[in-house]
C-alpha positions as CSV (number, residue, x, y, z in Angstrom):
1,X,-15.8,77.6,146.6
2,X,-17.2,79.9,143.8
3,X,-19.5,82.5,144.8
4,X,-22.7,81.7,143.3
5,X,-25.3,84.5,141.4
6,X,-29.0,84.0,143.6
7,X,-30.4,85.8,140.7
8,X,-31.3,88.7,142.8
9,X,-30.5,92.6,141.9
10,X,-27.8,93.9,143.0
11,X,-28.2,96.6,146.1
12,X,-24.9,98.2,146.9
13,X,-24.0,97.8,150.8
14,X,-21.3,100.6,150.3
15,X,-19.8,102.6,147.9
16,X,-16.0,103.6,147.9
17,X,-13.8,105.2,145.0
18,X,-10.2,104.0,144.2
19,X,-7.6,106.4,141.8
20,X,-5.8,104.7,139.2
21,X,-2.2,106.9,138.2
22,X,-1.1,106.4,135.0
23,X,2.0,104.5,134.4
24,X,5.0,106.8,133.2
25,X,6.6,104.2,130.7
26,X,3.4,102.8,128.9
27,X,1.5,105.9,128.1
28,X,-2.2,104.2,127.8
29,X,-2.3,102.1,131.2
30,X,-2.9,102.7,134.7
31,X,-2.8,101.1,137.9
32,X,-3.3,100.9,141.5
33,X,-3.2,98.1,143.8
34,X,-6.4,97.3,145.9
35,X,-5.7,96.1,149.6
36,X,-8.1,93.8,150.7
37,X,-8.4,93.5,154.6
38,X,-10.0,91.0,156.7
39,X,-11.1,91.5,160.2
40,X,-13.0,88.6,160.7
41,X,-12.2,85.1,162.2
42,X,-13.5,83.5,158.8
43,X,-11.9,83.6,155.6
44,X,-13.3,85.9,152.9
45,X,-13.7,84.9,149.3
46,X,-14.2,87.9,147.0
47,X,-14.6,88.5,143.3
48,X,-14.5,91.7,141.5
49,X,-16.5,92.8,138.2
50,X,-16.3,95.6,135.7
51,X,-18.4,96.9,133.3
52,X,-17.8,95.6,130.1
53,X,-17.3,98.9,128.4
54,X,-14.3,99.6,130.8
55,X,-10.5,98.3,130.1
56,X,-9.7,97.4,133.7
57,X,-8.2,94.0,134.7
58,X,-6.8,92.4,137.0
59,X,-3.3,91.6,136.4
60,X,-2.0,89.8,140.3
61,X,-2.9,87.8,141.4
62,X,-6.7,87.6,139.7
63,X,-9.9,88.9,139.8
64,X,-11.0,86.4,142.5
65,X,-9.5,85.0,145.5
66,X,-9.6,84.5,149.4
67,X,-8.6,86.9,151.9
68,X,-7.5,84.7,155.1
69,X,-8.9,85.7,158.7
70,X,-7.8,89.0,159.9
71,X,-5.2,88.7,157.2
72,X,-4.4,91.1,153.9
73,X,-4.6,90.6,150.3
74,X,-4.0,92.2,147.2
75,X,-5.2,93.2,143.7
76,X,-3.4,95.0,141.3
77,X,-5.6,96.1,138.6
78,X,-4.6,97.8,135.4
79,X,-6.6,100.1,133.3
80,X,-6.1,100.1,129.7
81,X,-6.9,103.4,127.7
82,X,-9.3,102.3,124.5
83,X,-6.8,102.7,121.4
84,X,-9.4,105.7,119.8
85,X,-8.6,108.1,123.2
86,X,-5.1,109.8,123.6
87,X,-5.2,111.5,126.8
88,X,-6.3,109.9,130.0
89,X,-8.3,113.6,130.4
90,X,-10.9,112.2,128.2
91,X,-11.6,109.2,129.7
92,X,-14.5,109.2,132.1
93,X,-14.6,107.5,135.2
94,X,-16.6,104.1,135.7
95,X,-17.3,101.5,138.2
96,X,-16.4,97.8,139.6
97,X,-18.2,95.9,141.9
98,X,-16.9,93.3,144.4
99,X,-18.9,90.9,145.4
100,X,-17.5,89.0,149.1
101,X,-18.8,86.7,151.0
102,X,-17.6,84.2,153.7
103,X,-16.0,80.9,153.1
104,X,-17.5,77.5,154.0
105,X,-20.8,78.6,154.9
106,X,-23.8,77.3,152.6
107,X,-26.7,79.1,154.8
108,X,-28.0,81.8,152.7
109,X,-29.4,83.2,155.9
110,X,-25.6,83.6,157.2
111,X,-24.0,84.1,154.2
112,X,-25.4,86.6,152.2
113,X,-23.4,88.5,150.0
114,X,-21.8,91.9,150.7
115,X,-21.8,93.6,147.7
116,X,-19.4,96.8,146.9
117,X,-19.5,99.4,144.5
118,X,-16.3,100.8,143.4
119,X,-16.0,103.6,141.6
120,X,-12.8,104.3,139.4
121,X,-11.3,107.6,138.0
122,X,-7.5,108.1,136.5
123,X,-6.0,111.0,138.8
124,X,-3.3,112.9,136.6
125,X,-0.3,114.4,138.9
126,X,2.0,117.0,137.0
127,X,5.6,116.6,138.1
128,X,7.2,118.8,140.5
């Protein structure tokens, strides 16, 4: 079952930031793997959108899914550094949202949509 746009803006219920490390053997990509958890008895489908400016996909298993009840899933998302920067300093941070929302229900008065603001930044670690 796809989430469905109502048309309606978009109000943030929370706002959380994830860092993305740079991968040591591909010099213009980053990563970091989103755990999803579920601690309700229903299952939770999700879906999770950039901006379009931004490089960030998500490579396992997609951008969409279902997280069981109380169960775990994951995201690995990968951020690609535009082909005109050179250092991951220069890029700026940006945002994702994911949008979640229970599975099977079709009352809007129920299941509303949680919506989630993620904010994303490249955290650069010098080697011991």
């Amino acid at each position: 079952m796809p989430i469905e746009d109502d048309g309606q803006p978009l109000l943030f219920d929370r706002i959380i930031s994830t860092k993305f490390l740079p991968v040591t053997d591909i010099p213009n990509t980053a990563r970091v793997r989103l755990i999803l958890c579920n601690g309700s008895k229903r299952p939770i489908i999700y879906k999770l959108k950039c901006e379009t400016k931004a490089l960030i996909t998500a490579a396992e298993p997609r951008a969409s899914g279902t997280i069981p009840a109380l169960g775990v899933s994951s995201c690995l998302l990968i951020w690609r550094r535009a082909p005109n920067v050179t250092n991951w300093k220069d890029v700026n941070s940006t945002s994702m949202i994911m949008i979640t929302e229970f599975e099977g229900s079709d009352d809007p008065n129920i299941n509303e949509h949680t919506v989630t603001k993620i904010k994303c930044m490249v955290v650069l670690i010098q080697p011991i």
